[in-house]
C-alpha positions in Angstrom: 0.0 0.0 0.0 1.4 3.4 -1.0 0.3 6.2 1.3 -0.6 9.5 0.3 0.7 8.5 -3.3 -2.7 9.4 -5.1 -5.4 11.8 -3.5 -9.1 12.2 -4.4 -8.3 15.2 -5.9 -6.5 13.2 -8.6 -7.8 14.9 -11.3 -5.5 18.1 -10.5 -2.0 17.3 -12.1 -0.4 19.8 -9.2 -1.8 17.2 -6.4 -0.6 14.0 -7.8 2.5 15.3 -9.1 2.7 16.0 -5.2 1.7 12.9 -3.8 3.9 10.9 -6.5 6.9 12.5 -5.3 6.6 12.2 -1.5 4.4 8.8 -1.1 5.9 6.0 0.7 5.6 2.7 0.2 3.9 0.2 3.2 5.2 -3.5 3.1 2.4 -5.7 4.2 2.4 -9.9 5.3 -0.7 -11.7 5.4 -2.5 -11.0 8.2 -1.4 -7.4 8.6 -3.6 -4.1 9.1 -3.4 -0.6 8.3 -5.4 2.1 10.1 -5.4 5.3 9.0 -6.9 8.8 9.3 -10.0 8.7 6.6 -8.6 12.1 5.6 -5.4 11.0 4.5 -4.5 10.9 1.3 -4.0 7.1 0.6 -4.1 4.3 -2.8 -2.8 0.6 -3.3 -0.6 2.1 -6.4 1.0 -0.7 -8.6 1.0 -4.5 -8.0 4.1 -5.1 -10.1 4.5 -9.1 -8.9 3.4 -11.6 -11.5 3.8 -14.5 -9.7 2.3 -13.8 -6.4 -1.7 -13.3 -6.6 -3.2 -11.0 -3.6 -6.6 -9.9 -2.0 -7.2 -7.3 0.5 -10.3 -6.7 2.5 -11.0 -2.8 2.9 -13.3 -2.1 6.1 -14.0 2.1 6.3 -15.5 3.0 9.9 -16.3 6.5 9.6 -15.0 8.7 12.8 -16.2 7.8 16.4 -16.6 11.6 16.8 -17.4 12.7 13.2 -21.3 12.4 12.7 -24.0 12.3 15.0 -25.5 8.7 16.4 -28.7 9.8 15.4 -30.4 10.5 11.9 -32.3 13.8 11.3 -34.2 14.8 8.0 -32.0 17.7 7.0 -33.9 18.1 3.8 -36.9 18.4 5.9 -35.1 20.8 8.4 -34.1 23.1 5.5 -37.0 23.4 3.5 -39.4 24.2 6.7 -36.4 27.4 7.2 -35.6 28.5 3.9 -38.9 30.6 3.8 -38.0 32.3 7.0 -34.1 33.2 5.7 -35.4 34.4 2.3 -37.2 37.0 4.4 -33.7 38.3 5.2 -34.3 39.6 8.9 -31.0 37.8 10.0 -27.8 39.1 9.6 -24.9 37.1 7.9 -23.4 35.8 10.8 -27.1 34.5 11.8 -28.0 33.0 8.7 -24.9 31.2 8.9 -25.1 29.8 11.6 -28.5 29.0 11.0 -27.6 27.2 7.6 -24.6 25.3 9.6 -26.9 24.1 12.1 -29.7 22.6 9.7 -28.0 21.9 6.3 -26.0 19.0 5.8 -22.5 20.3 5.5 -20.2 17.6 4.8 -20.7 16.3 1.1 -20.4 12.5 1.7 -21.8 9.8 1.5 -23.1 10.3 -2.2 -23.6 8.3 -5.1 -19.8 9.7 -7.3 -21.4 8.6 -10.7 -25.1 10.0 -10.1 -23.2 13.0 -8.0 -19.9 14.0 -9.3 -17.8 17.4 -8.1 -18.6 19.8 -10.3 -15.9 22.9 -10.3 -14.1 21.3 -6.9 -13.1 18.3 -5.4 -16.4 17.3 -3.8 -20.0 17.4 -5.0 -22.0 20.4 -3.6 -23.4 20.1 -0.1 -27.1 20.9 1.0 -25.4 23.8 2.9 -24.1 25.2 -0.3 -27.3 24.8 -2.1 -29.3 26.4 0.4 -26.3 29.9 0.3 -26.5 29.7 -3.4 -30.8 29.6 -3.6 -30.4 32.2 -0.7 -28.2 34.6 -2.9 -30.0 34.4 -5.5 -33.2 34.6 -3.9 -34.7 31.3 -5.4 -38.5 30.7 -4.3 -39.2 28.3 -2.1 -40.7 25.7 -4.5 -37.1 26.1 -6.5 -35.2 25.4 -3.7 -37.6 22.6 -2.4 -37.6 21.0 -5.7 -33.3 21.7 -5.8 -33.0 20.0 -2.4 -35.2 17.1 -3.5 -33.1 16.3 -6.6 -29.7 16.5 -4.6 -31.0 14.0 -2.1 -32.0 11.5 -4.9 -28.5 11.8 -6.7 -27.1 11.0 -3.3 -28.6 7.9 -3.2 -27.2 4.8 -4.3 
């Protein structure tokens, strides 16, 4: 396993030019393990032996402290407040922190193929749909109908 050799923003030659010239290589024996940060940059790289055929089992846990126990309908949540931003009677700092406490803000899990990054290196989060319909003052059946369609391409 090479670590940090090729990093999900592969697409930008500047990155994995980076991560080509300061990966380093992990030796691994049957039975080994690897744990690792989910944020670091990490890929198997090339299996150059012919002679020797090898499996791996992957297991992601997602962090301990990273996302609530519980599930909340954040679509729900952010269509019922939209209305009530659009009227504007927060400030910035307010909406904010309205938006950060309702929106989903983190862009994963998603479906890559039905929900590709567009213009960055993840796909757009509800949170960043909900500032974009609230900058460009989007009615509330737009933005309903907007939120709807990004929760469907998240699915799998």
């Amino acid at each position: 396993m090479r670590i940090g050799c090729r990093p999900f923003a592969y697409r930008r030659p500047e990155f994995a030019a980076y991560f080509d010239a300061h990966c380093v290589q992990l030796p691994l024996k049957t039975g080994d393990a690897a744990f690792f940060n989910p944020a670091l940059f990490h890929a198997a790289g090339h299996n150059r032996t012919s002679n020797i055929r090898r499996i791996a089992n992957l297991l992601q846990i997602s962090s301990a402290y990273g996302r609530a126990m519980e599930s909340v309908d954040r679509a729900k949540m952010v269509k019922a407040l939209y209305p009530a931003l659009r009227e504007g009677r927060l400030d910035a700092g307010a909406q904010a922190r309205v938006i950060a406490a309702s929106a989903e803000g983190y862009a994963f899990p998603t479906n890559l193929d039905r929900d590709p990054p567009l213009g960055g290196l993840a796909p757009q989060t509800q949170a960043q749909l909900m500032e974009k319909a609230l900058g460009e003052r989007w009615d509330s059946p737009k933005f309903a109908a907007a939120v709807d369609a990004q929760t469907e391409r998240r699915l799998t």
